[in-house]
C-alpha positions in Angstrom: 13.7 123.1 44.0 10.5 121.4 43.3 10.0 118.2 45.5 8.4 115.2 43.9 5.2 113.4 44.8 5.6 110.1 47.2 2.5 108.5 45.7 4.0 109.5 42.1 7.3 107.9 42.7 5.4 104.8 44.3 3.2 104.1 41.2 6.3 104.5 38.8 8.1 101.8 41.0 4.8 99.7 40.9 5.3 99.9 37.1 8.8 99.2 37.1 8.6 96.2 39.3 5.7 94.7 37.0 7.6 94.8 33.9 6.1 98.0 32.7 7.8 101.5 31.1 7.2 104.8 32.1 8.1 108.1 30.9 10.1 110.2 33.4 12.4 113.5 34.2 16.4 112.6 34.3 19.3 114.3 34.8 19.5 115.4 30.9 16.0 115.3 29.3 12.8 113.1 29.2 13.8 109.7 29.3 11.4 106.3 28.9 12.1 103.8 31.3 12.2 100.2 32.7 13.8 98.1 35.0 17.6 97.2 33.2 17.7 93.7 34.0 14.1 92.8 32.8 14.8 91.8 28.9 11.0 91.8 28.1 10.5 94.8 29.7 13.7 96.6 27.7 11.5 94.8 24.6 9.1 97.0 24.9 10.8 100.6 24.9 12.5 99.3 21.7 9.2 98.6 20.5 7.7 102.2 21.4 10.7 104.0 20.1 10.7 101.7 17.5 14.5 100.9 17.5 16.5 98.6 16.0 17.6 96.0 19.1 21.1 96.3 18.3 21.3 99.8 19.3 22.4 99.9 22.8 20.9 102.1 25.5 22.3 103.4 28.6 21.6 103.1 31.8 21.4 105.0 35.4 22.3 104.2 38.5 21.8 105.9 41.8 25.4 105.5 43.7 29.2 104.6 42.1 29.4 102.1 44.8 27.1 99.9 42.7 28.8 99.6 39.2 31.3 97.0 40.2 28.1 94.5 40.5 27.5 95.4 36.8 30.1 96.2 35.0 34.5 96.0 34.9 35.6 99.8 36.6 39.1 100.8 35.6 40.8 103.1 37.3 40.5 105.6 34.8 36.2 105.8 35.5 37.4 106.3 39.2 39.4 109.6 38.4 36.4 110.9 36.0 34.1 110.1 38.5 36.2 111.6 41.4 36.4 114.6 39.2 33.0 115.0 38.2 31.6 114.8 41.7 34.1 117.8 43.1 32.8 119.6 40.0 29.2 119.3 40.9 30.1 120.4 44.1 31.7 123.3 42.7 29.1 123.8 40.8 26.6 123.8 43.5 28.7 126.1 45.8 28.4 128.6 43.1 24.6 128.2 42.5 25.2 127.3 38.9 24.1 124.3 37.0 26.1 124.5 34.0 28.0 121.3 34.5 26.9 118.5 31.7 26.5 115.0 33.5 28.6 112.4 32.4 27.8 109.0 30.7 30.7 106.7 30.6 30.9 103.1 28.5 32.3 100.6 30.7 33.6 97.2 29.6 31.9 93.5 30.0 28.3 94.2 31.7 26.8 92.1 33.4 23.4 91.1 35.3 22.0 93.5 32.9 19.7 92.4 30.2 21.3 91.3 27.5 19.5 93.1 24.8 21.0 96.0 26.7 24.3 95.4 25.9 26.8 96.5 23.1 28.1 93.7 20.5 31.3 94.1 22.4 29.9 93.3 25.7 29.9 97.0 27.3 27.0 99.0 28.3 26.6 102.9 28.9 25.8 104.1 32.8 25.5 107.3 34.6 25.3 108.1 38.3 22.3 110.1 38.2 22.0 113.2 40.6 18.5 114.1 39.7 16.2 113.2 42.9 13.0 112.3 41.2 15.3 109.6 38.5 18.1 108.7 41.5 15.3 107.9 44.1 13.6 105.6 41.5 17.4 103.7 40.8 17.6 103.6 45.0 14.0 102.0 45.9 13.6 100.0 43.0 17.8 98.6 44.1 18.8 97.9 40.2 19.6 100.3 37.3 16.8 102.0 35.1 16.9 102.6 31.4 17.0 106.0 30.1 16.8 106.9 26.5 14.9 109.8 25.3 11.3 109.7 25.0 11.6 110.0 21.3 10.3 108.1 18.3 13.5 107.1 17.0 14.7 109.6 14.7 12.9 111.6 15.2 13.7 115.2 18.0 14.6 114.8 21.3 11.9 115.9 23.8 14.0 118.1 26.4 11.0 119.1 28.0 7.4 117.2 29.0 5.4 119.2 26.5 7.7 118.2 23.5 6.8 114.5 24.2 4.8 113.2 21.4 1.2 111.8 22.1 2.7 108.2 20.6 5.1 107.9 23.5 2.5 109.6 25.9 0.0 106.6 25.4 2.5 104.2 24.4 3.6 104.1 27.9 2.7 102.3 31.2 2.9 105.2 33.4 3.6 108.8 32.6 5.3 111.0 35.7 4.1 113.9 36.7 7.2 115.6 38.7 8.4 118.5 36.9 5.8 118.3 33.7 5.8 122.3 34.0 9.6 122.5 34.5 11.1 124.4 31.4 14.9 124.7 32.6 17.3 123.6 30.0 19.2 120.6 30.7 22.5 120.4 28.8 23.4 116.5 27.3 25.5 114.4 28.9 29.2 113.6 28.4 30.0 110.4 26.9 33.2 108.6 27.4 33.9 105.0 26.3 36.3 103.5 28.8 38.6 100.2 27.7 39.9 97.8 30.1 43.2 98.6 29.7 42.8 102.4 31.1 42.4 104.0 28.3 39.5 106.3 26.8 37.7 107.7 24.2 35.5 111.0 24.4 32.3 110.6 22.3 30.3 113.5 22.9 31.8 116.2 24.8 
């Protein structure tokens, strides 16, 4: 596997911790970026995407063991998260990377920016196992926003060259780990959680 560049993953931070965006690899596709709990910053990718602000967007995080700062964890994310992990392994062990990640909707968010956040108070994350993205969410010790690095509307870029020149410049800093990387990477799972235990699949 490709191993990223210290000095690359340093001038991302800088950006993050300034307030800035970048554009960066994830676990799923191209993703634009910005520290979660910085509002203006979170302004901005709205801005470049040109979004409407009541549109929620997810989140990563680089360990489990860090949602209960953010956000209510029933039971129920516990077991999916339990699950997925043993999958990965699984998946792993049998050199195969077929397994979709999994986003799940967890109720009243908090210490997140507020423009982040749903009407009804929750707020997508996902643990991400990608070690460019997950080593960003671990140095920089808060979540990262990842939405696609897409004009709204308009395709999803699932690879660096499919990124159009308006995000490109639009940006603060542009990554350069796996630019040449042409695997496909499957979506993610979604599934809205309630406080009361249950669930809803949204994308499977």
């Amino acid at each position: 596997m490709e191993r990223y560049d210290k000095e690359d993953l340093d001038a991302a931070l800088d950006v993050l911790r300034n307030g800035g965006i970048i554009v960066y690899p994830t676990d799923t596709v191209w993703g634009i970026g910005c520290d979660a709990t910085n509002a203006e910053a979170v302004k901005k990718i709205y801005a470049l995407k040109q979004r409407e602000d009541s549109k929620s967007m997810l989140v990563l995080l680089d360990s489990s063991i860090k949602l209960d700062y953010y956000v209510d964890v029933p039971d129920t994310a516990e077991q999916l998260l339990e699950a997925q992990g043993v999958n990965e392994q699984r998946a792993k062990d049998d050199s195969t990377d077929e397994l979709r990640p999994l986003t799940l909707i967890y109720p009243n968010a908090r210490h997140i920016a507020p423009n982040l956040i749903a009407e009804d108070g929750s707020i997508g994350i996902r643990i991400t196992n990608e070690p460019f993205s997950q080593a960003l969410c671990a140095r920089l010790k808060r979540p990262i926003v990842s939405t696609s690095a897409n004009i709204s509307g308009q395709p999803t870029a699932h690879f660096y060259k499919e990124i159009s020149r308006e995000i490109l410049d639009g940006a603060d800093y542009v990554c350069h780990f796996r630019r040449g990387d042409d695997t496909p990477h499957e979506p993610s799972t979604i599934i809205k959680l309630n406080a009361d235990g249950s669930f809803k699949i949204i994308r499977a």
